[in-house]
N, C-alpha and C positions, 0 to 999 in steps of 0.2 A: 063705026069708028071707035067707039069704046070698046068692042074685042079686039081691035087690032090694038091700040093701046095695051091692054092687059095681057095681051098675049105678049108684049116684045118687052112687057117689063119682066113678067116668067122668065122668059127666055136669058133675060141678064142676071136672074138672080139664081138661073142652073147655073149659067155658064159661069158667076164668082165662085157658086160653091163647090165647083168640079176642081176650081181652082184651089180653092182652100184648101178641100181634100187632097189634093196632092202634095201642097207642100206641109200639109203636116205630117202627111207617110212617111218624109225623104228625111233620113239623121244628121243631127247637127255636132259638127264636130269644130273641136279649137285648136288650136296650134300651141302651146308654151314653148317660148325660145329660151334654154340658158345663159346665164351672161358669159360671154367671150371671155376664156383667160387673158389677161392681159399681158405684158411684156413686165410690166411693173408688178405686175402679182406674182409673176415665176423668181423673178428677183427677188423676191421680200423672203417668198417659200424657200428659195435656197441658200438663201443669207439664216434663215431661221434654223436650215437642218445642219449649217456648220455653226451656225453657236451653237448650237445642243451638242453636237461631237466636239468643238471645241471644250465645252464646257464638263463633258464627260473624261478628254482624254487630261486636262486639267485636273480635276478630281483623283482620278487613278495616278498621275505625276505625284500629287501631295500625300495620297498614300500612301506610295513607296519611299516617299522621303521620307514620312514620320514611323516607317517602318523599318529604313537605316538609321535616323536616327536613336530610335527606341535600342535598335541593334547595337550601335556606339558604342551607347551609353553604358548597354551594360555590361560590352565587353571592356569598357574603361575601367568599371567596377570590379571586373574580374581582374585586371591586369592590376589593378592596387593594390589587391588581396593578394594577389601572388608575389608583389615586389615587395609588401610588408610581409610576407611570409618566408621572403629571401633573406630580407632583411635583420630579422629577428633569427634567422638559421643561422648568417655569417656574425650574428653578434653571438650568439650561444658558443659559433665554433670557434671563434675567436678569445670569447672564455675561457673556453676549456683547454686552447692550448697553453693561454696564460695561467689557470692552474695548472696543470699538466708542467712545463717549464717550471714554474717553483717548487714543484714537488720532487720533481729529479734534480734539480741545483739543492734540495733539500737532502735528498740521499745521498748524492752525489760529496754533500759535507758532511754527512755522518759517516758514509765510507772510509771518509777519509781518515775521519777522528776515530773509528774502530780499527782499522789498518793500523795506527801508528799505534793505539793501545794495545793491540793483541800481539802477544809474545807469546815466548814459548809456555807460559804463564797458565796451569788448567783449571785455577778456582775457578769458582761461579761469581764474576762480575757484571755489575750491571753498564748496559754499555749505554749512546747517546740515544735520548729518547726519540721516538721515530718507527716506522715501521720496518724497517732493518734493523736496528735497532733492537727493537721487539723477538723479533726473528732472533735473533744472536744471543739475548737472556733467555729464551726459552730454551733453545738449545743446549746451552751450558749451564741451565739448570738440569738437565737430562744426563750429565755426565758422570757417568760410574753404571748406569743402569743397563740392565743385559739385554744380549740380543736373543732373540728367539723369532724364529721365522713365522710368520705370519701374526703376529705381538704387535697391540696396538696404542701400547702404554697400560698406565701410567707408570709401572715400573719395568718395565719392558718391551724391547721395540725391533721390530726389521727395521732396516735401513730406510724406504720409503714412506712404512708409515712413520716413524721420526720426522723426516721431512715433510711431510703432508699434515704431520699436527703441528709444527715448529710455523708453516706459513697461514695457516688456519686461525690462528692468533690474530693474524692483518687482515683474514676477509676476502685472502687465498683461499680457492678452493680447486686444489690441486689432483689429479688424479690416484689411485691407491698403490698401484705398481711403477716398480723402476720403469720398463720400458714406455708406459703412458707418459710419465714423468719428462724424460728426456726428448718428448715432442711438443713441450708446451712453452707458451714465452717465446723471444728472442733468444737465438741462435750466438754467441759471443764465441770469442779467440779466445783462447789458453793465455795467450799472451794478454791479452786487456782483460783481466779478470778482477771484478769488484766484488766487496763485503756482502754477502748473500746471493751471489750466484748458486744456482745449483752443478755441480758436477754430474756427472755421470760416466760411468766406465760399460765397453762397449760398444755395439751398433746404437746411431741416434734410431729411435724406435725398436730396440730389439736389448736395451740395455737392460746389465744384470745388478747394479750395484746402483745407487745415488746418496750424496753425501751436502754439503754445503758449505762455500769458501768461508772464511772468516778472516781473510791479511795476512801476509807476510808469509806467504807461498805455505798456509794451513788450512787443514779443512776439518769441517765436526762430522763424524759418522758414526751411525749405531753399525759396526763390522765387521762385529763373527762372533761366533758364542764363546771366544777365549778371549777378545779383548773387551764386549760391551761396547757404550758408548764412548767414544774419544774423540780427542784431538791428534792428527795424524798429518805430516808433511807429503806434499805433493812428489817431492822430488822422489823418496821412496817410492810412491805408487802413483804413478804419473795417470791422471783422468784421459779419456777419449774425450771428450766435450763438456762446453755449459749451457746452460739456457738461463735466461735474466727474465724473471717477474717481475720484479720491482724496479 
């Protein structure tokens, strides 16, 4: 009885460990499940990727504005520079026509007052001061002195240097030869002829002779090596043209 006992407890204690051993052979594995996206979580996510591009294209908007503005700004700055640049030009030329205007109603009353003085009279007078004026004492201090062709004073003169040292005196800087001469300044009528015009006889640019009006249909010219410098009437030797410097 006792081997049969012991033998059927043997028997139980193969048959657990056959068992053991096989379930410790066989691997054990686990499962992890991720958590389910939810409805609520895809929302929140795409709410979040347009505030960011919100947020982005916002950003670049304020850029470009403080990038026009910046630009404005400093095209306002340039446009005040330039309107006070405007500014101060029409005030200069506005000047200078108002000198300009008083200088010629200035000669314009010396002419006058040398016109009505100048006769057939050839002393050396001083006439109103002024730069015509000036012109007309030089001149006529010059009178008796000889001509000689290419003579550039002081005791002798061509016809254009006489004229070209006579405006020289005012700050005239007139060219050396007649025909230079006769292309410079204002172009005037025969008929409206003022106290310091220049004459000239000839083609305008091609002239051979220049002299200078002085009133009352007279003109002062250095004129040939038998007269010297004189005073000489128009009517006798009638000019081609004048030109006005002053």
């Amino acid at each position: 009885m006792r081997a049969g006992v012991a033998g059927g407890i043997l028997s139980t204690v193969a048959v657990a460990g056959a068992s053991a051993s096989a379930n410790a052979a066989e691997p054990v594995t686990q499962t992890l499940e991720l958590p389910t996206l939810t409805a609520d979580l895809s929302v929140q996510v795409a709410r979040s990727a347009d505030a960011t591009q919100l947020a982005a294209a916002n950003y670049e908007l304020q850029a470009e504005r403080d990038a026009a503005a910046a630009q404005a700004a400093k095209q306002a700055k340039a446009d005040l520079a330039e309107a006070k640049k405007k500014a101060e030009a029409r005030k200069k030329a506005a000047e200078e026509a108002r000198k300009a205007a008083a200088e010629r109603a200035a000669r314009d009353a010396e002419r006058e007052t040398l016109s009505a003085s100048v006769g057939t009279d050839t002393s050396v007078t001083t006439p109103a001061s002024g730069s015509v004026g000036t012109v007309i004492s030089f001149l006529k201090a010059q009178l008796g002195d000889a001509y000689v062709m290419g003579a550039t004073g002081p005791n002798a003169w061509d016809c254009s240097s006489l004229v070209q040292a006579a405006f020289r005196q005012v700050g005239v800087d007139l060219p050396r030869v007649s025909q230079d001469q006769s292309m410079v300044g204002t172009e005037v009528s025969l008929s409206n002829l003022q106290v310091g015009d220049i004459l000239y006889w000839g083609g305008k640019g091609s002239a051979y002779h220049t002299g200078v009006y002085i009133g009352n249909g007279q003109y002062l010219d250095a004129a040939n090596p038998s007269k010297g410098v004189v005073i000489q009437d128009l009517s006798g030797y009638p000019a081609s043209g004048a030109v006005r410097v002053l």
